[in-house]
N, C-alpha and C positions, 0 to 999 in steps of 0.2 A: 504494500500500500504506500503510496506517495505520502513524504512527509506531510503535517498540515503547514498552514501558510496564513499568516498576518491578510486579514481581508484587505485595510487599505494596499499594503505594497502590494499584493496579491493582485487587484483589480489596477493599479498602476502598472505593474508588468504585462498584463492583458493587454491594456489601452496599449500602450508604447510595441506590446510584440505586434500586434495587430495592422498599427498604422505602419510599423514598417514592411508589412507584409506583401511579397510579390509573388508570382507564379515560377515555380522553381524550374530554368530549361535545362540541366543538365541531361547526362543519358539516363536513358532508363533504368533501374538494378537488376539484377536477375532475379528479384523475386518480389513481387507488390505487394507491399508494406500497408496491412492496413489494420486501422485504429478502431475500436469495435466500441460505438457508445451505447451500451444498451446488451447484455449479454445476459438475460433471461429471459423464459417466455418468446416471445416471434424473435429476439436478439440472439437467442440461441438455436433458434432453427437458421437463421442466417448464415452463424457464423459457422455452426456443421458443415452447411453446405459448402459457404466459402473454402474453406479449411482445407474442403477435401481436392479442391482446383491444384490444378497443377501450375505451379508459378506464384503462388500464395503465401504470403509469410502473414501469423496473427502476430503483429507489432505490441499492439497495447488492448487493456482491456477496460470498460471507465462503466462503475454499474453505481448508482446511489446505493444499491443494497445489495449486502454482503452474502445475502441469506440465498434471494433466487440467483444472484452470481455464482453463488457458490462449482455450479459443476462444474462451469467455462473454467470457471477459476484454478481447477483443481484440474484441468487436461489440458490446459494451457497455462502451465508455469513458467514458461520461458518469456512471456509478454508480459510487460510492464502493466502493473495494475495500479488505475486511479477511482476515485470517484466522483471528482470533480473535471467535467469536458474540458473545462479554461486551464485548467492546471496541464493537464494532459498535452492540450494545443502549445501551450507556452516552452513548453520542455519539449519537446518530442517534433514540433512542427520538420523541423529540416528533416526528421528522419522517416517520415512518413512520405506515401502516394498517395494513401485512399483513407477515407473512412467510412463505416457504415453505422447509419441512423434507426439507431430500434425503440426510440424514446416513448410514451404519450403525447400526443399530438400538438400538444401546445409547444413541447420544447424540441420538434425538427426544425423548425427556418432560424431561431436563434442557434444549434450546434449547427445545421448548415451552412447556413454563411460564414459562420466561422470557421470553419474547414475550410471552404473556397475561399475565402480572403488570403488562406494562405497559400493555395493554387491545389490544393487537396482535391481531387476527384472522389467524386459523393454517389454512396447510395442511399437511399431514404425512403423508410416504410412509407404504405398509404396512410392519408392522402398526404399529400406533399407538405402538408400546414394545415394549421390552424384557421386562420384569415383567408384569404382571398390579393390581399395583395401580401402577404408573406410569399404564397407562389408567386405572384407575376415578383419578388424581387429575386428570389433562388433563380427561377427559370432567364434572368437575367441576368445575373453574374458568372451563370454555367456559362452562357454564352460569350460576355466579354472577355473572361480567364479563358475561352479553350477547353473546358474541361470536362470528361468523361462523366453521364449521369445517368441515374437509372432507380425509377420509381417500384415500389415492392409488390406491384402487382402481377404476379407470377406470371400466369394464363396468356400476358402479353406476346410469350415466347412461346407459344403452344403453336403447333402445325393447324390444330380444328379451329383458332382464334383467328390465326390471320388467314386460312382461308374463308371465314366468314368476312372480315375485312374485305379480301378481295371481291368477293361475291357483290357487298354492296358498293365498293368506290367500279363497281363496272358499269353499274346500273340496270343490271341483271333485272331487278322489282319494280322498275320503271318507277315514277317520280314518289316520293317516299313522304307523307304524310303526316303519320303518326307514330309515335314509341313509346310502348310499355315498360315498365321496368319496377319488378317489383323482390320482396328480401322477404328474408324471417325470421330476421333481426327486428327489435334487440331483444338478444339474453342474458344483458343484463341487466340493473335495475335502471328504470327512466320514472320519471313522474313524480317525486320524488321529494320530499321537503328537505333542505337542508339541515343535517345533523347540528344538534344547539349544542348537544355536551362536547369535550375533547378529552380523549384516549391518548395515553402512554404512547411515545413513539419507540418502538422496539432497537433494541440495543445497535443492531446491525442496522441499522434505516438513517441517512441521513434527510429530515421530512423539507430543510429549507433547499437544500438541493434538489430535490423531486419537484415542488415546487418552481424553484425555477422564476422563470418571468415571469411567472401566473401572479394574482396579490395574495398576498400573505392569508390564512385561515389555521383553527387547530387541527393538527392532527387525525383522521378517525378511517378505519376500515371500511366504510364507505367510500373510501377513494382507492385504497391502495391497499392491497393489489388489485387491477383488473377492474373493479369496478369505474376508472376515471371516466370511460367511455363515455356515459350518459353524462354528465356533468360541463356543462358550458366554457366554466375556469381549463381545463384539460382536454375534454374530447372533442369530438366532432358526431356524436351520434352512428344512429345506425346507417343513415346517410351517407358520412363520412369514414364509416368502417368499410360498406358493403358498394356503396354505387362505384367506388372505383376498380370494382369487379366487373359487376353487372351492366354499368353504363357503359364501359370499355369499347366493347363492340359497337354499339351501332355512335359514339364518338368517337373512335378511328374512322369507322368506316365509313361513316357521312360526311366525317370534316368538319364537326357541328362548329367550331369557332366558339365566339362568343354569344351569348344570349339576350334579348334586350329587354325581357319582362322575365320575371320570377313574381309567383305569388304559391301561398302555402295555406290547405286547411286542416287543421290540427284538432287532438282532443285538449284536454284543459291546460295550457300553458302555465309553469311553474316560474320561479323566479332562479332557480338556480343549475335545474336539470333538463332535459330535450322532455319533451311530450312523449303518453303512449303511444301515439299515431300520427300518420302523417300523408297527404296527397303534396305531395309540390309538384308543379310545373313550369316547364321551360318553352319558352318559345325563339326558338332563333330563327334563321333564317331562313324559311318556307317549314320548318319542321317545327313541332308540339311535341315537349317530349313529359309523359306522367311518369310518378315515382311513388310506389306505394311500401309505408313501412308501419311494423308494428297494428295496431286495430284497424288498420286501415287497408282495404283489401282490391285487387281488383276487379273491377265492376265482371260480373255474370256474362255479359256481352262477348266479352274480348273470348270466350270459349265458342263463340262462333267462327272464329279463324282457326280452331285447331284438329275439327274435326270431331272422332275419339278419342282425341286425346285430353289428359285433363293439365289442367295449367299445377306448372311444379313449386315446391315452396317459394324458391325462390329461380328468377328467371326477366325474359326480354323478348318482347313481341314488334319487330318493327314490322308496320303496314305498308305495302306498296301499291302501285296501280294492276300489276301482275301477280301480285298473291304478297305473303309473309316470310320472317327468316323468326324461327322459333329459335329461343337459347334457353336450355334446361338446363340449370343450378345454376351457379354462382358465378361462372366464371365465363363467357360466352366459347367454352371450349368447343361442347356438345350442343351443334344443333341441326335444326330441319329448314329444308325450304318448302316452301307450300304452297302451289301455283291453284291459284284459282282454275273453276273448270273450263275457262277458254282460253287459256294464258300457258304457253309454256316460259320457261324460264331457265336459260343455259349458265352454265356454270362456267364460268372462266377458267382458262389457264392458269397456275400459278404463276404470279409477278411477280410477289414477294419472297425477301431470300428464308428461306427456315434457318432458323435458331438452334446452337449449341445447346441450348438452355437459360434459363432468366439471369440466373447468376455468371454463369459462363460466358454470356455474352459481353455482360459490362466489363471482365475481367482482360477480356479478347480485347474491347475496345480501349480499357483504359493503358494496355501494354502495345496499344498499334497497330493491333493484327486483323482487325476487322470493323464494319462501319458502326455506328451509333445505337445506341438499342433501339427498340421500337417504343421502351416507354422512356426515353430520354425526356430531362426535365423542359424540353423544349415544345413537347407535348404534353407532359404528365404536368405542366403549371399550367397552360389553358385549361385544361381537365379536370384539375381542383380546384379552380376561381370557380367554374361551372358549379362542379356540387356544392364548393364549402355558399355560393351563393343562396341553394336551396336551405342549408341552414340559417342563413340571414332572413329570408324571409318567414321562415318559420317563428324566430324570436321575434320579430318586429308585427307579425300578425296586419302585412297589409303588404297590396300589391306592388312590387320593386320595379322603375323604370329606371336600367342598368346603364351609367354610360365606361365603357368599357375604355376608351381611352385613359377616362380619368379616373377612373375608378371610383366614382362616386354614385350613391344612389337619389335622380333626381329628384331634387323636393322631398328631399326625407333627410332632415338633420340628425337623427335616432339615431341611423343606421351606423355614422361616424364614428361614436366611440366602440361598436361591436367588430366593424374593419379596422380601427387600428387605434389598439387600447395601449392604455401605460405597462412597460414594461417595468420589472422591479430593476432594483438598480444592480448592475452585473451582469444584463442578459439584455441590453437592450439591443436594438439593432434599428436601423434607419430606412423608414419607410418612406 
């Protein structure tokens, strides 16, 4: 465990490492050094996978808690262990390529950027952020650094994902309408009143670091572990766990862009945690796209397009002029095309290149050997402004006229401090 450290020189060595921070060009090393924030639970299915790459070195390992780090910890003893990202960054930046993001949602775009500021090539669970513009800033600094990114939605690299992809940028379904998209999430707790008392923070947990740039609150098992999801200060809902699954598909493969109305009808709106349920909708640019989560189900109707089939828990119905392209579970791995009965509907050639794998691919990319992933943050930050926006309209309980240049939502001063709230002091980052 890394010494501890005086907060003020601590966060002055931060500032100071930081602002001198450039994008390192030497050669590549033989083996890509990377820094692992987040090594329990989805951090440690990451770094398995990572680990077992060939060309992979685990550099460092940085967990608030000692307890679900534990296994990383105890198979990788030769990686420097922190639990602080800034401390970690401070020491170790020159020696690192990469780092990977397994955080709660609220603290990816603050270790993000941080890592890219030092020219760190990033991987980072879903959704990309918190906010809405925390993505449009990461998917911006990938860009100006140069640098290798790659969002943690798996399925992106799946053979039956992009050839549904192809299917629809061919226009195979003629002009495309509508899109369903629905989860069976959440399971965990939402609706939720804010716990009043505060709980012990266990020996191994550090709670102000978990915390993070979120504001300050006590302690309590309601948040951690696991439960953060449902919680406003840290998650992003079931929205933001599941649509950058499910949405996937038919946002690669329409090209959806940005959206220019968002509006949400929900069950009873809480003050501190996401609703039971939820309808949001998107309208972009000739396309409607529905989103059903939790009590909120999708309409009877939509089982008119599937025949005998019956609609799966969770899943994506985009409507065309020539029939449907059904996606069964989560991930638009597996699905059907479904040609109405005067309509055929041909199937394209494969265009796109197939995938090493999710993780293999970034790894390829970020040592030279191959192009860009498919959920580079150059896609994967339009794609979480989109959803984390159906969150905003959810909290705000009123129809969103988006303007996406400037990121503002028109004629709604609300919405302001929900896109880009006070950071605590040590985590801010500049929106």
């Amino acid at each position: 465990m890394t010494r501890a450290f005086d907060r003020r020189t601590f966060l002055g060595r931060t500032g100071l490492a930081l602002a001198a921070a450039s994008v390192r060009t030497g050669p590549l090393r033989d083996e890509l050094a990377i820094a692992f924030v987040g090594a329990g639970g989805q951090g440690w299915s990451n770094l398995r996978t990572l680990a077992k790459i060939d060309g992979v070195r685990v550099a460092a390992l940085c967990d608030v808690d000692t307890w679900y780090s534990r296994i990383a910890r105890s198979r990788f003893p030769q990686a420097r262990q922190f639990r602080d990202y800034r401390a970690m960054l401070v020491e170790m930046g020159e020696e690192l390529d990469a780092v990977c993001i397994s955080t709660p949602d609220h603290m990816h775009a603050p270790v993000a950027v941080r890592a890219m500021e030092l020219g760190l090539h990033c991987y980072c669970e879903k959704p990309l952020a918190w906010a809405a513009p925390e993505a449009r800033l990461m998917a911006r600094i990938a860009r100006e650094k140069g640098l290798v990114t790659q969002m943690g939605n798996g399925a992106s690299a799946n053979d039956g994902f992009r050839a549904g992809v192809e299917l629809l940028r061919s226009g195979a379904l003629g002009k495309i309408s509508e899109v369903h998209v629905w989860t069976n999430r959440p399971i965990w707790p939402q609706a939720v009143p804010t716990p009043k008392e505060a709980e012990n923070v266990p020996d191994t947990f550090d709670w102000d670091l978990w915390l993070g740039c979120a504001p300050e609150r006590p302690f309590h098992t309601a948040y951690h572990p696991f439960r953060w999801r449902g919680w406003y200060d840290f998650g992003t809902g079931a929205l933001g766990d599941m649509a950058c699954h499910t949405m996937n598909l038919p946002f690669q493969g329409l090209e959806l862009g940005a959206p220019r109305t968002i509006e949400a009808e929900t069950s009873e709106l809480f003050d501190d945690s996401y609703p039971a349920g939820a309808r949001v909708t998107w309208r972009f640019e000739g396309v409607r796209v529905v989103w059903y989560e939790g009590t909120s189900s999708p309409p009877r109707e939509l089982g008119e397009h599937l025949g005998e089939r019956e609609l799966s828990g969770s899943g994506c119905l985009v409507l065309g002029e020539a029939g449907a392209l059904y996606s069964r579970g989560g991930s638009g791995t597996q699905h059907e095309v479904l040609a109405k009965p005067d309509a055929t509907i041909a199937v394209p050639e494969p265009f796109l290149e197939r995938s090493p794998g999710h993780h293999a691919e970034w790894v390829r990319a970020c040592r030279g050997d191959g192009p860009a992933p498919m959920s580079a943050f150059a896609t994967a930050g339009p794609f979480s402004e989109a959803i984390l926006l159906g969150n905003l309209a959810m909290r705000l309980g009123q129809k969103i006229e988006w303007d996406a240049e400037t990121m503002t939502a028109e004629e709604c001063p609300a919405a302001e401090p929900l896109l880009r709230r006070t950071y605590r002091d040590g985590h801010v980052i500049d929106l």
